[in-house]
C-alpha positions, -999 to 999 in steps of 0.1 A, spaced: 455 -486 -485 449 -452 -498 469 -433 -521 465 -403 -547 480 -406 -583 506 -385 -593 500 -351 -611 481 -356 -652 504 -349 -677 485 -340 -711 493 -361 -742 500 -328 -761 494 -289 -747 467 -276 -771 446 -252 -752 411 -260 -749 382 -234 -737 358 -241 -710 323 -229 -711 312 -215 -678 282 -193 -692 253 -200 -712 246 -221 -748 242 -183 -760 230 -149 -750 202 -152 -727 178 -131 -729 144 -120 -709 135 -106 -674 145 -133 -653 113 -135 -636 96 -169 -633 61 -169 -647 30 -176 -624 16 -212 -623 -14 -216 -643 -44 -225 -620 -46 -261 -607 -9 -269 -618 25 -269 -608 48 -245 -629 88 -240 -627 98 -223 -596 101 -185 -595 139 -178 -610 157 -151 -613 189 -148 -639 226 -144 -623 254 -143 -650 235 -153 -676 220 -182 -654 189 -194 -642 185 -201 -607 159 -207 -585 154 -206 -549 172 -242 -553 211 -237 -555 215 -257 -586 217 -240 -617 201 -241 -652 214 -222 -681 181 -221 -705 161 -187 -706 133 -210 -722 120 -229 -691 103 -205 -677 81 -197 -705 67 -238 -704 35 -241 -686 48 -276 -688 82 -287 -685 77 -325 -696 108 -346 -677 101 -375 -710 123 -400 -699 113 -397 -660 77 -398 -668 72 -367 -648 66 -333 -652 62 -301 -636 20 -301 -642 14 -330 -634 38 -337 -605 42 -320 -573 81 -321 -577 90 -299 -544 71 -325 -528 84 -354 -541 123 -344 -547 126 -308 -523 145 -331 -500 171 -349 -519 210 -340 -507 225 -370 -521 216 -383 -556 239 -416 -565 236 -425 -604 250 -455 -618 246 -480 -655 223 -504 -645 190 -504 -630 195 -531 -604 222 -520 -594 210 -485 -582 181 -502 -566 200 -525 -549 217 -494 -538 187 -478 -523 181 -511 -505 217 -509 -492 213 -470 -479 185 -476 -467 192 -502 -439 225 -482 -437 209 -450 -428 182 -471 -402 153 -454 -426 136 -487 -442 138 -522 -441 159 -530 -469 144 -561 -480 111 -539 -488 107 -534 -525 112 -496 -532 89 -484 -561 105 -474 -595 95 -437 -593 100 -432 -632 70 -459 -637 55 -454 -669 90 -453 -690 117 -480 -696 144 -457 -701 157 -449 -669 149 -466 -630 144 -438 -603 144 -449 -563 140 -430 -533 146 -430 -496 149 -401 -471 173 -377 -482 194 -403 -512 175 -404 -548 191 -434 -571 187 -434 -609 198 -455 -636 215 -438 -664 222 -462 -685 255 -472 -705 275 -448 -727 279 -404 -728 251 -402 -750 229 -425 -721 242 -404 -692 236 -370 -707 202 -373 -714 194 -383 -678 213 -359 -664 199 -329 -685 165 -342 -667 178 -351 -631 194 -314 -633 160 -296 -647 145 -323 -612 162 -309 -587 162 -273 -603 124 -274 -602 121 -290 -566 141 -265 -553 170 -291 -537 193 -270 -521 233 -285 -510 229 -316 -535 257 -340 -535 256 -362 -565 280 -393 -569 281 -414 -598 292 -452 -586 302 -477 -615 328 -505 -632 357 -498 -652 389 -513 -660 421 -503 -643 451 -496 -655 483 -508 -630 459 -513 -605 448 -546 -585 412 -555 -599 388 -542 -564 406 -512 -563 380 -482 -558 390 -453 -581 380 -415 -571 386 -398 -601 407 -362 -601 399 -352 -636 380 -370 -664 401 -368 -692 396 -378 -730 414 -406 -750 440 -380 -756 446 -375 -719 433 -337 -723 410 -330 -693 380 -319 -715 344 -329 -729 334 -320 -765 300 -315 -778 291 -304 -814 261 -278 -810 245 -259 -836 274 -270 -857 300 -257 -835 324 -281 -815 320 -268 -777 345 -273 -754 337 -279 -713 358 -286 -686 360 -318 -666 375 -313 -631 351 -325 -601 351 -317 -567 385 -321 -553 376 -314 -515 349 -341 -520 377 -365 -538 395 -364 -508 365 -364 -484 358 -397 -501 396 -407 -500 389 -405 -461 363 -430 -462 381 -455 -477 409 -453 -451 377 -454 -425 364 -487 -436 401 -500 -443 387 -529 -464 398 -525 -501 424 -501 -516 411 -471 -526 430 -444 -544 431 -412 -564 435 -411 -600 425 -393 -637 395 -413 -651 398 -417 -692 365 -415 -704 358 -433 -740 338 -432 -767 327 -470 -769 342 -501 -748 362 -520 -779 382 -500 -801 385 -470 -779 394 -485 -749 427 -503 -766 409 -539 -768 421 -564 -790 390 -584 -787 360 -567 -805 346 -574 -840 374 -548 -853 412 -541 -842 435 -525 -865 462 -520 -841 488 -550 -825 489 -560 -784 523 -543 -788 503 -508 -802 481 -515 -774 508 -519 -744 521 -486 -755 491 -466 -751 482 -478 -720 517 -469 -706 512 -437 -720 478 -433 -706 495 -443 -668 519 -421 -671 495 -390 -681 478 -403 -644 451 -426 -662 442 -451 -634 407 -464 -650 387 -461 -683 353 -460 -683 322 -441 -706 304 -414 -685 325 -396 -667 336 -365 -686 298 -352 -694 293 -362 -663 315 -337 -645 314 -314 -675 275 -312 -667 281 -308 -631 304 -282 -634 276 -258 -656 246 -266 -632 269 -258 -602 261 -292 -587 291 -312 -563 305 -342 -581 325 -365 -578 331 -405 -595 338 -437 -574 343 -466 -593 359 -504 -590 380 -520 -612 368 -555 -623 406 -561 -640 440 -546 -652 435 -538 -687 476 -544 -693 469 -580 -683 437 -586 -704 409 -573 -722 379 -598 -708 368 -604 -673 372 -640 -658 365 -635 -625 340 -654 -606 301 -640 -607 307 -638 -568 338 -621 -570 326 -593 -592 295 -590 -572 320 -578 -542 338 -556 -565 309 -539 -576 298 -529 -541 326 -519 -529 318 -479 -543 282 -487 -528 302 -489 -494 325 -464 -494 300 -433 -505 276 -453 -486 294 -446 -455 305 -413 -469 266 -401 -468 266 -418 -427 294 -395 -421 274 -367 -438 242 -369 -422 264 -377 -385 254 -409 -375 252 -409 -343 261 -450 -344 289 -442 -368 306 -419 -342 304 -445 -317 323 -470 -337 294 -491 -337 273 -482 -368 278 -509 -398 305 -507 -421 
């Protein structure tokens, strides 16, 4: 049931840069500053190629933080005086992020009898309490959070979940983002790993307008942990699962090719055309997170990869029909697959003997 796409072909071969150093020159001694008395401060860091790193393995690429007495996580409700963030966070190896809140809670629940670490009927606090924005859940090793719907969503939460796990001093962190999209040539269920996020131009790229300047960032993701993940599909053998590009949108109407939002200046015919030409580039699924998602995985040297469903084909139709029930399965099928993915990872010993739950 599992298959890889065939190579990307770009829409046209402009050349793109990719930033792999800092927003600028950093400057400073590198040296993390002591914690005032009674607080907690930013780790000790030390600068490496014009990054920051701590004694955690993930990387930061801001001189500044070290300088804050305070590093204020806004949108988490926690910081670095007034949480004990090694504490709370030093043992996170698997961080799954996805839209919706109840979704990644029902995740935890899911992992969580999964993994034999909690009942999971109990009711797992929100650890971001205190803030609307984002949902935050914990158990054992796996950290859940919410990020929301859109680039602009994601990228705030993930400039905080990075500067997290940065400050707690994670080491190894594996972080997944499971989600919904529409497919293109694909049965709706299928569970897409994505290759390469590319743009609505097929280019595998993420632009960002800083200081005035349009900056350019790559989007591959892990391809070692695309087909580690490929692996457990064909372990649990119970939907297709497959390896494509991801295109990665602007909005959900207009620049996904749909004919049925409050504008459409273009014909089912214009429509037909660019999706064919989207397959053919390797285009499997669309979605709205996944090139600043890897683009921002990439910088902060973090593992990445994106596993999500299809809830339809969008060359057969624009709006979902499908039963509540039936897209309720869909949408746990990525919960399963890196669900068993992290089993595999942390050797479950009831997983090796064929009879831990799949």
């Amino acid at each position: 049931m599992c298959r890889s796409a065939p190579p990307s072909r770009s829409r046209r071969s402009t050349p793109f840069r990719t930033l792999t150093g800092g927003l600028g020159g950093l400057s400073g001694s590198g040296e993390g500053h002591a914690p005032a008395a009674g607080k907690m401060a930013p780790g000790s860091a030390k600068e490496k190629n014009g990054t920051r790193e701590s004694s955690s393995n993930v990387s930061v690429h801001n001189p500044h933080l070290d300088s804050m007495k305070n590093d204020i996580l806004y949108h988490f409700n926690l910081g670095t005086a007034t949480h004990d963030l090694p504490a709370m966070f030093g043992d996170v190896k698997f961080v799954c992020v996805g839209g919706s809140p109840w979704r990644m809670k029902a995740f935890v629940q899911y992992i969580a009898g999964e993994l034999g670490l909690a009942d999971p009927k109990e009711d797992f606090p929100n650890m971001c309490v205190g803030t609307d924005r984002y949902a935050m859940y914990k158990v054992g090793p796996v950290l859940s959070v919410s990020h929301g719907m859109g680039i602009p969503s994601i990228a705030i939460m993930l400039h905080e979940l990075i500067k997290l796990l940065y400050h707690a001093r994670c080491t190894d962190v594996t972080v997944v983002r499971i989600g919904t999209s529409g497919g293109i040539g694909l049965n709706p269920g299928t569970v897409v790993i994505t290759k390469q996020s590319v743009d609505a131009t097929f280019l595998p790229r993420f632009e960002q307008v800083i200081l005035g300047k349009t900056v350019v960032r790559g989007t591959d993701l892990d391809g070692d942990l695309a087909e580690e993940l490929l692996q457990c599909g064909k372990d649990l053998d119970s939907f297709e699962t497959i390896i494509g590009n991801t295109m990665c949108t602007m909005d959900f109407y207009e620049g996904q090719a749909r004919l049925d939002g409050a504008f459409c200046s273009y014909t089912e015919e214009d429509k037909q055309s660019y999706l064919r030409e989207a397959y053919a580039a390797g285009v499997r699924n669309i979605e709205m997170e996944s090139s600043v998602f890897a683009a921002m995985c990439n910088l902060s040297g973090l593992r990445a990869a994106v596993v999500c469903v299809t809830l339809l084909d969008r060359q057969k139709g624009d709006q979902l029909t499908s039963s509540h029930d039936v897209m309720q399965s869909y949408q746990q099928r990525p919960q399963m697959l890196v669900g068993h993915f992290i089993k595999k990872r942390m050797g479950c010993p009831a997983l090796e003997r064929g009879c831990c739950k799949q």
